[in-house]
LOTOR-633945 format. One line per 3 residues: number of its first residue (from 1); their letters; for each residue z, x, y of C-alpha. Coordinates in steps of 0.05 Angstrom, whole numbers. Each point is the difference from the previous one (the first is absolute). Example, Ala and Ser with C-alpha at 12.3 -4.5 7.8 and 13.67 -1.06 7.14 Angstrom:
// LOTOR-633945
1) as) 156,246,-90 | -13,27,69
This chain:
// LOTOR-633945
1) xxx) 4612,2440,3677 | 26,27,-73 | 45,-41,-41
4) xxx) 60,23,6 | 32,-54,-53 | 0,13,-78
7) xxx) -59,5,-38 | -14,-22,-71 | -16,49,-47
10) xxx) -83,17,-10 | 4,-19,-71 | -50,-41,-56
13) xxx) 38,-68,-14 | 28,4,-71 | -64,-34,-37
16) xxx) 28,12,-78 | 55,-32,0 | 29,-29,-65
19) xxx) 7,-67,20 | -33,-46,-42 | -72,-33,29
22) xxx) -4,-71,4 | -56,-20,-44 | -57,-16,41
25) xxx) -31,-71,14 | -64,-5,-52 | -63,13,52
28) xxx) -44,-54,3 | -74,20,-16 | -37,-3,67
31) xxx) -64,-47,11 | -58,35,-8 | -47,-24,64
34) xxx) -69,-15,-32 | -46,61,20 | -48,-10,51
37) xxx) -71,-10,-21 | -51,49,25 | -55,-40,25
40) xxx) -68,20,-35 | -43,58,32 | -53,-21,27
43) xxx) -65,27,-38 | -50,9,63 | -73,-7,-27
46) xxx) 4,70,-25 | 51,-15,-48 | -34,-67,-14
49) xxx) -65,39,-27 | 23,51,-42 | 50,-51,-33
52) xxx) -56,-31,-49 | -17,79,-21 | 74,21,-5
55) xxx) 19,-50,-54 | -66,14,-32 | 15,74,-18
58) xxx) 63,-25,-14 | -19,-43,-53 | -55,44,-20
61) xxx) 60,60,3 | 39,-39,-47 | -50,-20,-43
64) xxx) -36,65,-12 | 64,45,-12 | 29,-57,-60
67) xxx) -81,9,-26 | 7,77,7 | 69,5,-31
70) xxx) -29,-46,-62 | -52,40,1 | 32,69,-3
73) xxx) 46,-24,-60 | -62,-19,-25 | -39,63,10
76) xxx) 70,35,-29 | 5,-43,-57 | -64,14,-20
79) xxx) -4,72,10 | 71,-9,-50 | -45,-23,-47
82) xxx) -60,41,5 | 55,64,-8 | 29,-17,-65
85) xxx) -80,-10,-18 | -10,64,5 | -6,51,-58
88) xxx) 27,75,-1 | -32,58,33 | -26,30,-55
91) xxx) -41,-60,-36 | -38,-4,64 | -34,69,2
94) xxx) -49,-7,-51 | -36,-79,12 | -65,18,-48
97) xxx) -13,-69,-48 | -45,58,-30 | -7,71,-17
100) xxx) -45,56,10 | -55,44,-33 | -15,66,16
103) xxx) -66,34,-20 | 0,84,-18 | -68,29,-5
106) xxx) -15,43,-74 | 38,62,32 | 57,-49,13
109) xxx) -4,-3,71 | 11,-68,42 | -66,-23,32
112) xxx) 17,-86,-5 | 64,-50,2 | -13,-70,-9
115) xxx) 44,-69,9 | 70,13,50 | 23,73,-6
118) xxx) 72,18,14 | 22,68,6 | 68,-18,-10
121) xxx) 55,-31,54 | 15,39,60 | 45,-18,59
124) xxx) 7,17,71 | 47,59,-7 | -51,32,-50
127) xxx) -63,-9,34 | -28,56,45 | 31,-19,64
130) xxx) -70,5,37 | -22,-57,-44 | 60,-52,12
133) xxx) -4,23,69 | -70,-16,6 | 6,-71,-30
136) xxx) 50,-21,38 | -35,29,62 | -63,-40,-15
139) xxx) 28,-67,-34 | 62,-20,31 | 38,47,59
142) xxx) 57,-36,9 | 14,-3,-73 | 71,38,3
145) xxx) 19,-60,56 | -12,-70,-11 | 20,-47,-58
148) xxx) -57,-3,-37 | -43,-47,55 | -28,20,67
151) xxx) -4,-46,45 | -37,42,47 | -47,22,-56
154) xxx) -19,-71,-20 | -8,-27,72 | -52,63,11
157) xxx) -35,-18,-66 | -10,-83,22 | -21,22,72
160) xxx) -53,57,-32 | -9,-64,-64 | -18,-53,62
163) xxx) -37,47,49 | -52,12,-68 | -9,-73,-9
166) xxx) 43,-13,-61 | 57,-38,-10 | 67,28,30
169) xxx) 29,30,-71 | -76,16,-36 | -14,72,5
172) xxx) 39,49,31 | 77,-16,-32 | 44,47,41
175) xxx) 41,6,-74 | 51,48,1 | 6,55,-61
178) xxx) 54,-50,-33 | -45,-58,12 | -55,44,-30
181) xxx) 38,12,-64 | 24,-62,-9 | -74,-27,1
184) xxx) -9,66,-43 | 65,-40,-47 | -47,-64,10
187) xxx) 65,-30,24 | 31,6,-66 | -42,-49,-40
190) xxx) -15,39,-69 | -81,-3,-24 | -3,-65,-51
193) xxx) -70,-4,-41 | 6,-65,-11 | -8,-7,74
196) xxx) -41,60,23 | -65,13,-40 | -1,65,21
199) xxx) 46,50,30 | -50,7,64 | 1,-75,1
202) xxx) 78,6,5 | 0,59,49 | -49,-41,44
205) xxx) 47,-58,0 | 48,51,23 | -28,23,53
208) xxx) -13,-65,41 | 12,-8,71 | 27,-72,19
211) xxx) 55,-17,54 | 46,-32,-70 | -18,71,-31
214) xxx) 28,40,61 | 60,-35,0 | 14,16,-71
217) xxx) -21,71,6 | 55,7,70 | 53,-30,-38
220) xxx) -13,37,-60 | -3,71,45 | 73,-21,28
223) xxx) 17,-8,-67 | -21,75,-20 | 29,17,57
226) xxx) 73,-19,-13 | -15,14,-79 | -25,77,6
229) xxx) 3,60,49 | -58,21,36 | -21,60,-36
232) xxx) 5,-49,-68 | -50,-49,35 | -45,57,25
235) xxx) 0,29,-69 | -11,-67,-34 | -65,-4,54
238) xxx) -25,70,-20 | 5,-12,-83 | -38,-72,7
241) xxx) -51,11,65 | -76,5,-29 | -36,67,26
244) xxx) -68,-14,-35 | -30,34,-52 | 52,-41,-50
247) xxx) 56,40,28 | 57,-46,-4 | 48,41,58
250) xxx) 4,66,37 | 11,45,-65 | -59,-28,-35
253) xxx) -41,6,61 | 20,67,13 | -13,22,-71
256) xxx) -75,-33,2 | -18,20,64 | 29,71,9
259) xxx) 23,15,-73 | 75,15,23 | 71,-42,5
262) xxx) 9,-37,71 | 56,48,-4 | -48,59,23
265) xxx) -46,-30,49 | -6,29,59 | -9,-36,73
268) xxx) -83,-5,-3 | 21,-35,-68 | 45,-37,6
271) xxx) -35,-31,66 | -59,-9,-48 | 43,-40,-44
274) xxx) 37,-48,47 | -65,-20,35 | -29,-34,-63
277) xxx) 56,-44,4 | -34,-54,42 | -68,-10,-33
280) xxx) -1,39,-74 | -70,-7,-14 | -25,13,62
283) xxx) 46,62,11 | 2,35,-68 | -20,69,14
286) xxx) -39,-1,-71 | -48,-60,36 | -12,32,71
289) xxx) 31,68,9 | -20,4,79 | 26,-74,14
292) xxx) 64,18,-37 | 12,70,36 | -10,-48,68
295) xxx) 54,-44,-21 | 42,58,-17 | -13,22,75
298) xxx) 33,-66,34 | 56,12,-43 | 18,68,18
301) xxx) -13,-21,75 | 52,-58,-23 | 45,50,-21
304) xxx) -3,42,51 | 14,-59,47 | 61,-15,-36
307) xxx) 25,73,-3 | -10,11,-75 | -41,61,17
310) xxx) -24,43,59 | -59,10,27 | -11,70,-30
313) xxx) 9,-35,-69 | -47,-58,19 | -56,47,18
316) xxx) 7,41,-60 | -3,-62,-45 | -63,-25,36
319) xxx) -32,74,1 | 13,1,-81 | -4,-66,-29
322) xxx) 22,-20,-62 | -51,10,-57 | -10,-38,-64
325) xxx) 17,30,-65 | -63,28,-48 | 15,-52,-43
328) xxx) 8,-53,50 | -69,22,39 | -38,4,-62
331) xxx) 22,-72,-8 | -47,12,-65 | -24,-48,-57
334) xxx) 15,-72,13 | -59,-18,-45 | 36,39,-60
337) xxx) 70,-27,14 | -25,-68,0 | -37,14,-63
340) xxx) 69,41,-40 | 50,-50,30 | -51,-59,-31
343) xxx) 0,48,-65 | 80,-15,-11 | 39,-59,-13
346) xxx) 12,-36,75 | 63,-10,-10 | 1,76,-5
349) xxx) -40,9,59 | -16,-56,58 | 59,-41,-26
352) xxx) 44,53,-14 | 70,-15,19 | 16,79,-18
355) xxx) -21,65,34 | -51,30,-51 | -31,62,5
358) xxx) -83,6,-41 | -24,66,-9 | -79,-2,-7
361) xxx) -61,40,-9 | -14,-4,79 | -42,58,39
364) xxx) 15,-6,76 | -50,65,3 | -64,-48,-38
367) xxx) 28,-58,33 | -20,29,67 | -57,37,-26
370) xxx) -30,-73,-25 | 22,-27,67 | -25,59,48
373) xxx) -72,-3,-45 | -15,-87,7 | 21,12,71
376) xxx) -45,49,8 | -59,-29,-36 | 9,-68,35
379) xxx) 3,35,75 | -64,49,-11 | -49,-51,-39
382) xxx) 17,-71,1 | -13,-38,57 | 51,-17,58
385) xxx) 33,-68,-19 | -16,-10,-77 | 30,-39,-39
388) xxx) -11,30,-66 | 67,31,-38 | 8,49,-52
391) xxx) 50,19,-50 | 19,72,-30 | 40,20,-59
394) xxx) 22,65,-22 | 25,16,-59 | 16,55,-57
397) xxx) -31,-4,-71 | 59,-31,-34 | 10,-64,49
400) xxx) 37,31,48 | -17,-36,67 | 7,54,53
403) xxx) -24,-39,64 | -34,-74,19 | -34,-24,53
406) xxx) -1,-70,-4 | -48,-20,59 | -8,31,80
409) xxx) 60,-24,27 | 67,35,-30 | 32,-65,4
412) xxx) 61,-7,-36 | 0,-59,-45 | -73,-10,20
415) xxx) -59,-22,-51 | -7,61,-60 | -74,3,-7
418) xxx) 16,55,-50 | 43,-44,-44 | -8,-64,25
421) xxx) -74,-15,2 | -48,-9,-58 | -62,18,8
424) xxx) -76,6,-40 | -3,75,-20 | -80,6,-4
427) xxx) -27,65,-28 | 78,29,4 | 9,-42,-65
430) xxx) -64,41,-36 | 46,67,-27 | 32,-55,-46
433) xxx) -59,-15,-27 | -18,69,-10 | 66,16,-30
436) xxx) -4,-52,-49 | -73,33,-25 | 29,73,1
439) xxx) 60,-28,-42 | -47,-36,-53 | -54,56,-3
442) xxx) -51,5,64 | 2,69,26 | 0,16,71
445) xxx) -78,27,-8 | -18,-67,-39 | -67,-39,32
448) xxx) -11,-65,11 | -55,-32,32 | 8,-30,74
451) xxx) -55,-53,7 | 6,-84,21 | 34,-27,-59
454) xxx) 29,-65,-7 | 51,-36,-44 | -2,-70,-25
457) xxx) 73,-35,20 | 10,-71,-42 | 5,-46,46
460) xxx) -14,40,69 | -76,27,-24 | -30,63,14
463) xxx) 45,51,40 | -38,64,26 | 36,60,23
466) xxx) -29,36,54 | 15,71,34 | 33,11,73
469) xxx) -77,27,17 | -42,-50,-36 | -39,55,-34
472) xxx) 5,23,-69 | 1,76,-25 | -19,-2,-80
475) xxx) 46,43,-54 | 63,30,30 | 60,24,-29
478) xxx) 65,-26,6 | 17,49,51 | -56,-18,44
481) xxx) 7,-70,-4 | 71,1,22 | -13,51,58
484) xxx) -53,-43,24 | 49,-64,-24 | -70,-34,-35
487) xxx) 28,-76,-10 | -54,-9,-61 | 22,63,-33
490) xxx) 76,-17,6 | -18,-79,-22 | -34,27,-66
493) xxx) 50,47,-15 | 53,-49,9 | -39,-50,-50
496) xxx) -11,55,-56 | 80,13,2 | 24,-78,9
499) xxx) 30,-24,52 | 57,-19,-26 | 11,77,-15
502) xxx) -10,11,69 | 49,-51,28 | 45,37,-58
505) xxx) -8,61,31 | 17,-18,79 | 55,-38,-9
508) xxx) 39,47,-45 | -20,55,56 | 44,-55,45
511) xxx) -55,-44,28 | 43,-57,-16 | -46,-62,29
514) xxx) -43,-52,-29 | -64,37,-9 | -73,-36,-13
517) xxx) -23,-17,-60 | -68,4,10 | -47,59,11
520) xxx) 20,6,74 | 62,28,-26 | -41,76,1
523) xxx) -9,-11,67 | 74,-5,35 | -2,-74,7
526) xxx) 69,-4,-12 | 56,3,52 | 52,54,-11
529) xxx) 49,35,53 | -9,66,31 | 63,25,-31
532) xxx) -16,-25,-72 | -75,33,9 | 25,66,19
535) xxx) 49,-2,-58 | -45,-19,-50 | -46,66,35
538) xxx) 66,42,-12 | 0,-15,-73 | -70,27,5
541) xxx) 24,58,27 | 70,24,-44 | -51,-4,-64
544) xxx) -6,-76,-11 | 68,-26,-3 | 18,-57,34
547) xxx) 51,-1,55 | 38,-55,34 | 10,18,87
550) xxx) 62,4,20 | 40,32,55 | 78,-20,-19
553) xxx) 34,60,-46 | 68,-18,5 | 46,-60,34
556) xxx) 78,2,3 | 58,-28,54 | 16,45,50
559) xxx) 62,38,-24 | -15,-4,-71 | -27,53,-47
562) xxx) -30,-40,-52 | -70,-32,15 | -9,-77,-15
565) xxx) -76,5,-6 | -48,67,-20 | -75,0,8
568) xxx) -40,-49,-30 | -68,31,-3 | -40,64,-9
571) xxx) -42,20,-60 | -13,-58,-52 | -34,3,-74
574) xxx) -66,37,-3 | -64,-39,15 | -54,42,-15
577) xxx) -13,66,-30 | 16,66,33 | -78,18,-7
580) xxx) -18,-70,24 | 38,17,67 | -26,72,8
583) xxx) -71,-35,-7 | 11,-50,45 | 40,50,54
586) xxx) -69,36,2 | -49,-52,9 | 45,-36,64
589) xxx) -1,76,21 | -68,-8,-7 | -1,-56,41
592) xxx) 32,44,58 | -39,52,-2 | -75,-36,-13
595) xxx) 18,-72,8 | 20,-56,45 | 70,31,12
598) xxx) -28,69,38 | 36,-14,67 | 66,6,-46
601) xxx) -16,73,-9 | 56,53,12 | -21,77,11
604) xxx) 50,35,-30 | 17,-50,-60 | -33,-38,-56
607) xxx) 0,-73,11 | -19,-59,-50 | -8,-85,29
610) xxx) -34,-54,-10 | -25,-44,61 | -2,-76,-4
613) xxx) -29,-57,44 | -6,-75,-7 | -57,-49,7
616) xxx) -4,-11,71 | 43,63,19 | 65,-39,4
619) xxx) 35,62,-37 | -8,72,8 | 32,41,-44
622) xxx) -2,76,-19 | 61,29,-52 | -4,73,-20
625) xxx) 50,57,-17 | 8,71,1 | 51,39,-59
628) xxx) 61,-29,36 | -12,-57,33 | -29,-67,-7
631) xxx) -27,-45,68 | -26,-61,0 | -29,-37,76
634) xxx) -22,-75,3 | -35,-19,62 | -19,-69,24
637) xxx) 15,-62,39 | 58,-46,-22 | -29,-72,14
640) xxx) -65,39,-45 | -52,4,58 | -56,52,-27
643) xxx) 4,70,32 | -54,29,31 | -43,65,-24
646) xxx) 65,19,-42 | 1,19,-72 | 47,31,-47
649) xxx) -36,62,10 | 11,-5,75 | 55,-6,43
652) xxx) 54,-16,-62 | -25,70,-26 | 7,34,72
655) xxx) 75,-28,4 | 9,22,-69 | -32,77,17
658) xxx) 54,-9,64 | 54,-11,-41 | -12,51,-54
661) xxx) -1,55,52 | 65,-19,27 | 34,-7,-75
664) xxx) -25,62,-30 | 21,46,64 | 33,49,-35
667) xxx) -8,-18,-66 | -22,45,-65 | -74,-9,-12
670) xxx) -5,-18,-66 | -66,-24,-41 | -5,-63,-25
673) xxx) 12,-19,-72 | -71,-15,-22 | -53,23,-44
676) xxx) -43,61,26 | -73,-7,-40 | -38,69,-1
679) xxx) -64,-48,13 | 33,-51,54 | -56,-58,-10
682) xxx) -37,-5,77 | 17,-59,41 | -68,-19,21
685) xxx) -3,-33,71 | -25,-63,8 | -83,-3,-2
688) xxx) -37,-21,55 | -39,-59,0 | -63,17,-50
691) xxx) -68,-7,29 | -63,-8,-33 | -16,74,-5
694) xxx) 64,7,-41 | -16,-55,-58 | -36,43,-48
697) xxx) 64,62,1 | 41,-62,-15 | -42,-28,-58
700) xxx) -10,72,-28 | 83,-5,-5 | -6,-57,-40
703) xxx) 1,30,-70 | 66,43,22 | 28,-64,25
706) xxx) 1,-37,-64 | 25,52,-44 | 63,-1,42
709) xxx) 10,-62,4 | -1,2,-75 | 57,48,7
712) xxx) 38,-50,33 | -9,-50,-42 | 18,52,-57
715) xxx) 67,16,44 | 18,-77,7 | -12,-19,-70
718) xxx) 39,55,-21 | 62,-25,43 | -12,-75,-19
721) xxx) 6,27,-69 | 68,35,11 | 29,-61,35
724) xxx) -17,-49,-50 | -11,30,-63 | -69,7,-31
C-alpha cells in the first residue's frame, strides 16, 4: 500500500555548514598488542646438513669478495703506477744499447752487417699489411680483443707446460703480443753496467721465466694497455723483436734478408718474416732456407685460418716462396769481417754505439772462388772425416786483401787460421833468403855447393842441415837450389849474407814475429801467419816493396759524408831492389815450372811459389802469384798432429792451382815481372842414388867441381866485402 502522507524531500543533509566544530577530544594513542612470535621452522635433517656448508660459503663469500676488492684496488693502484712509468711512443722504437756496421765490398756493394741493425722505425700503419697480418696471425689472434693477458692462452700453455713434464709456467708462456713487448721493454728496467757485464748477460736476465716474473710482465702489459693504442704497442713489438742475422725489427730484417723496406713485401715475405719470430736462430732464412720456407708455410695456413688471405693466395705463396736476397744468400766472408772489424777501433766496430758504414777491399767473386776450390779439394782427395784445416788468402800486389778463408767451417766469429794462427814456415821462408843474396850481389845463376855441412853453435855443438831427400846433388845454382828447396844451399847462403840481414829483410817485407837467431832461421823455423806470409810474397811481387794487408779503405757514420778512418795499409818503403825482385820472381817461377811447386801449374798463365813444410809435416804450405794476384794456403792440424804423405808441394799446391783457376776466370793474361835470361840455367832433377859403376864419372867431375866452388867463394867474399867494408 503507497504512502499516501507527505514525504520528505530526497535531499543530501546540509554537511558544510558554518557552524563552528567543537574541538575534538585529544585521541589517546592505542596499545600496541605485542606481535605474535612465529615459532621457529623446523629444519628437517635436510636443512640440518646443508646448514654447516651454507654458512661456510658464506663466510668464504664474504671473505673472498673484501680480498678480491683489496686486491683489485691493488692490481689498479699498481697498474696507476706502472702508467705514469711509462715513456713516450717514440723513445721506445729504437731499444739498441749499440749500433751497427755495415760492410760494402770494393765496388761498394753490401755483402756483411755486423752488431744490431736497424733500418729505421716503422709502425703498423706502414708496414705491408701482409706482414702485420701475418704476425698477428701466428703470435697472438686475439690480439685486437683482450687486455693485454689471455687467460685462455696461459691456461693452454701450463696444460701443454705440465703434459711435457715441466713445471706449470716453464716453456710454453701463452704471452700475448703486449706481454711480448713488454718482455721486449724488459719491463722497463734500463741496462746498468755496473750490474750487467754484458748486454747478453742483461738481455738473458730479461728474458727469465719465473711465476714473480709473470706477474710483473701481466701487470706491466695492463699497463701498456691503458698507456698506448694497439697499433702503438704492435709497432713498438715490430721496431724491438730480434729476426736473426742482427736485424733488430721487421725493417732491418727485411732489408737483410730480401734487400727491400717491410713496406714492399709481399705475402710469401712477409710469412717468411713473422715465422722467425719464435726461435731467431733457428728460423733465420740466412741459417736454413728450407726450414725457414716450412715455417713460412704454417703461417700462411695460420692466416688463412684467420681470414687474412684466401686460399688462392695461400697456394700461390707456397708455389713461390720467398727467396733470399744475392747478398743475403751469398752470406759471404765472415773470416774477413772478423778480420776488418778487428782492424778498427772497437768502439768503432763491436762496441759501436753508432751505425757505421766500412768500405773495404772485399771480392765476393774470389771469396767464393777460394771457398768453391778448398771445398773442392777437401771432397775429391782428402779422406772422409779429417781433421786437418786449411787457410787461403787472396790478395792484390799492394795489400789489398780480396778474400780469406780462415779454416773449413765458414763460422762466423770462429778461429782465423789465416790471421790468427802462427805457424813454422819451412822452406816457404827460403825466397827471403834468396832476396837478401840478390840484393847484396848473388845472381840468380850463382853456384853453390849442396853437400853435408855442419855449423858449430856455442853452446848447442855441431848442427847439420840435411835435405827433404837425404841425398846431396854437388854445385847448383841458386835457381836450382830453390826449385829443388836444397836446405844446405839455402843455410850457406843465409851464413855468407848474415843473418841478421836476413831477419832485416823479412820483417820489413811484414813478417813481424820473433824470428831465430840461429842458423835454423834459413830454414822457416819461425812462426809467422798466413796473411803476413803472403804479404811479405806480395812485396815480392809489386818489385820489392813492402806492403802492409789490409782490407778497410774507408769508415764513416751512416748519414755522414766525411770518413772518420781511411786505409791503413798498402805499399810500404822499398825493401829490395827492382832487379833483386825480377831475379827472385824468376827463380820461384822456376820452382813452378821444374821444382817442388809443379802441381801449382796453370795452362794458360805464368805462375811463380814457393812450397814449405815443417819437421814432422805439422805445416804445409805453398804461396805463389800470377801478375795480379797474390794466394797464400796453410794446411795442417790445429792441436799440431803431423799430416800424413802431405807436403807443400802437395795438396796446399793443388788447393792453391784450385783457387787460381777460379780467380783468374776472366782475367788479362799478363806475364810476370821477372827476368827472362837468353841462357835460362837448367834445373837439374834430383840424381838417383849413385852406384858403384857411376864413381869414376863422378871423380872425373872433380876438377870442375872445385873451380866452382872457388867461384863461390869469390861471390861471397865479394859480398862480405861490400857489407863490411874491406
Amino acid at each position: 500500500m503507497s504512502n499516501t502522507g507527505k514525504r520528505k524531500p530526497l535531499v543530501a543533509d546540509k554537511r558544510y555548514t558554518k557552524a563552528k566544530a567543537k574541538p575534538a577530544a585529544k585521541a589517546k594513542p592505542a596499545k600496541r598488542k605485542p606481535a605474535k612470535r612465529r615459532a621457529p621452522k623446523k629444519r628437517g635433517i635436510i636443512g640440518w646438513i646443508l646448514a654447516p656448508f651454507i654458512f661456510l660459503f658464506r663466510l668464504i663469500w664474504g671473505f673472498t669478495w673484501r680480498v678480491s676488492a683489496v686486491a683489485f684496488l691493488l692490481l689498479l693502484a699498481a697498474v696507476g703506477y706502472t702508467y705514469t712509468t711509462l715513456p713516450e711512443l717514440d723513445t721506445l722504437l729504437d731499444g739498441r744499447t749499440r749500433g751497427s756496421v755495415t760492410l760494402l765490398d770494393r765496388k761498394g756493394v753490401v755483402f756483411a752487417r755486423r752488431g744490431d741493425q736497424f733500418g729505421g722505425p716503422v709502425n703498423a700503419q706502414s708496414v705491408a699489411p701482409a706482414l702485420k697480418n701475418g704476425i698477428v696471425a701466428a703470435e697472438d689472434k686475439r690480439f685486437y680483443r683482450h687486455l693485454g693477458v689471455s687467460p685462455r692462452g696461459i691456461a693452454s700453455a701450463m696444460r701443454i707446460n705440465m703434459r711435457e713434464g715441466r713445471k706449470p709456467w716453464q716453456g710454453h708462456g701463452g704471452s700475448t703480443i703486449t706481454q711480448q713487448t713488454a718482455k721486449l721493454l724488459c719491463l722497463g728496467v734500463q741496462y746498468d753496467p755496473a750490474k750487467w757485464k754484458t748486454e747478453a748477460e742483461y738481455e738473458a736476465d730479461c728474458r727469465r721465466t719465473t711465476l714473480a716474473r709473470k706477474g710483473k710482465e701481466a701487470l706491466f702489459a695492463l699497463a701498456m694497455e691503458a698507456k698506448y693504442s694497439k697499433d702503438d704497442i704492435l709497432s713498438i713489438y715490430m721496431n724491438r723483436a730480434y729476426l736473426g742475422g742482427g736485424a733488430r725489427g721487421f725493417e732491418a730484417a727485411s732489408q737483410n734478408y730480401f734487400g727491400k723496406p717491410a713496406a714492399a713485401v709481399n705475402i710469401p715475405e712477409a710469412a717468411m718474416l713473422a715465422g722467425v719470430l719464435p726461435a731467431p736462430s733457428r728460423y733465420a732464412p740466412t741459417g736454413n732456407l728450407q726450414r725457414a720456407r716450412d715455417r713460412a708455410a704454417t703461417v700462411l695456413r695460420l692466416m688463412r685460418e684467420q681470414g687474412y688471405i684466401t686460399s688462392a693466395e695461400e697456394a700461390a705463396a707456397n708455389a713461390a716462396p720467398a727467396s733470399l736476397s744475392k747478398a743475403a744468400a751469398a752470406r759471404a766472408g765472415g773470416f774477413f769481417v772478423s778480420w776488418v772489424m778487428d782492424s778498427a777501433p772497437s768502439f768503432l766496430t763491436r762496441d759501436t754505439t753508432e751505425d757505421v758504414i766500412i768500405s773495404s777491399t772485399f771480392d765476393n767473386r774470389l771469396q767464393t772462388a777460394a771457398e768453391e776450390a778448398l771445398d773442392f779439394v777437401f771432397e775429391t782427395k782428402v779422406s772422409a772425416g779429417s781433421k786437418a784445416e786449411a787457410a787461403i788468402v787472396v790478395m792484390s800486389a799492394d795489400g789489398a786483401v780480396r778474400a780469406m778463408v780462415g779454416g773449413r767451417e765458414k763460422v762466423t766469429g770462429g778461429f782465423n787460421r789465416a790471421t790468427d794462427a802462427k805457424r813454422q814456415t819451412g822452406s816457404a821462408f827460403k825466397p827471403f833468403v834468396y832476396a837478401t843474396a840478390m840484393d847484396l850481389g848473388f845472381q840468380y845463376d850463382s853456384e853453390v855447393e849442396d853437400e853435408a855441412y855442419c855449423i858449430n853453435i856455442p853452446g848447442s855443438g855441431k848442427w847439420c842441415p840435411e835435405n827433404y831427400t837425404r841425398k846431396y846433388n854437388g854445385m847448383m845454382t841458386l835457381t836450382d837450389a830453390l826449385a829443388k828447396s836444397i836446405n844446405t844451399v839455402a843455410v850457406k847462403v843465409s851464413e855468407a849474407v848474415g843473418r841478421d840481414n836476413v831477419r832485416d829483410v823479412a820483417t820489413r817485407f811484414g813478417i813481424d814475429n820473433a824470428l831465430a837467431d840461429g842458423p835454423a832461421l834459413a830454414l822457416g823455423a819461425s812462426e809467422s801467419t798466413l796473411l803476413e806470409m803472403t804479404g811479405a810474397y806480395a812485396g815480392i811481387l809489386n818489385g820489392g816493396n813492402a806492403v802492409k794487408p789490409y782490407g778497410l779503405t774507408e769508415l764513416r757514420l751512416k748519414g755522414d759524408d766525411q770518413p772518420l778512418m781511411g786505409k791503413e795499409g798498402g805499399l810500404g818503403e822499398r825493401v829490395i831492389t827492382p832487379q833483386a825482385a825480377e831475379q827472385l820472381i824468376y827463380m820461384m817461377h822456376r820452382v813452378v815450372q821444374d821444382g817442388t811447386g809443379q802441381r801449382a801449374r796453370l795452362e794458360d798463365r805464368e805462375v811463380a811459389g814457393k812450397t814449405g813444410t815443417t819437421n814432422a809435416a805439422k805445416d804445409a804450405w805453398f804461396i805463389g802469384f800470377t801478375a795480379n794476384y797474390v794466394v797464400g794456403v796453410w794446411m795442417g792440424y790445429d792441436d799440431n798432429t803431423p799430416l800424413k804423405g802431405v807436403t807443400g808441394g802437395g795438396l796446399p799446391a793443388d788447393i792453391w792451382r784450385e783457387t787460381m783457376v777460379r780467380v783468374s776466370a776472366g782475367e788479362p793474361v799478363t806475364p810476370l815481372p821477372m827476368i827472362r835470361p837468353a841462357k835460362p840455367p837448367r834445373v837439374q832433377p834430383v840424381q838417383p842414388e849413385q852406384t858403384t859403376a857411376q864413381a869414376p864419372r863422378q871423380q872425373q867431375r872433380q876438377p870442375q867441381r872445385q873451380q866452382r866452388r872457388q867461384t863461390t867463394e869469390d861471390v861471397i867474399l865479394d859480398v862480405l866485402g861490400r857489407i863490411f867494408g874491406n
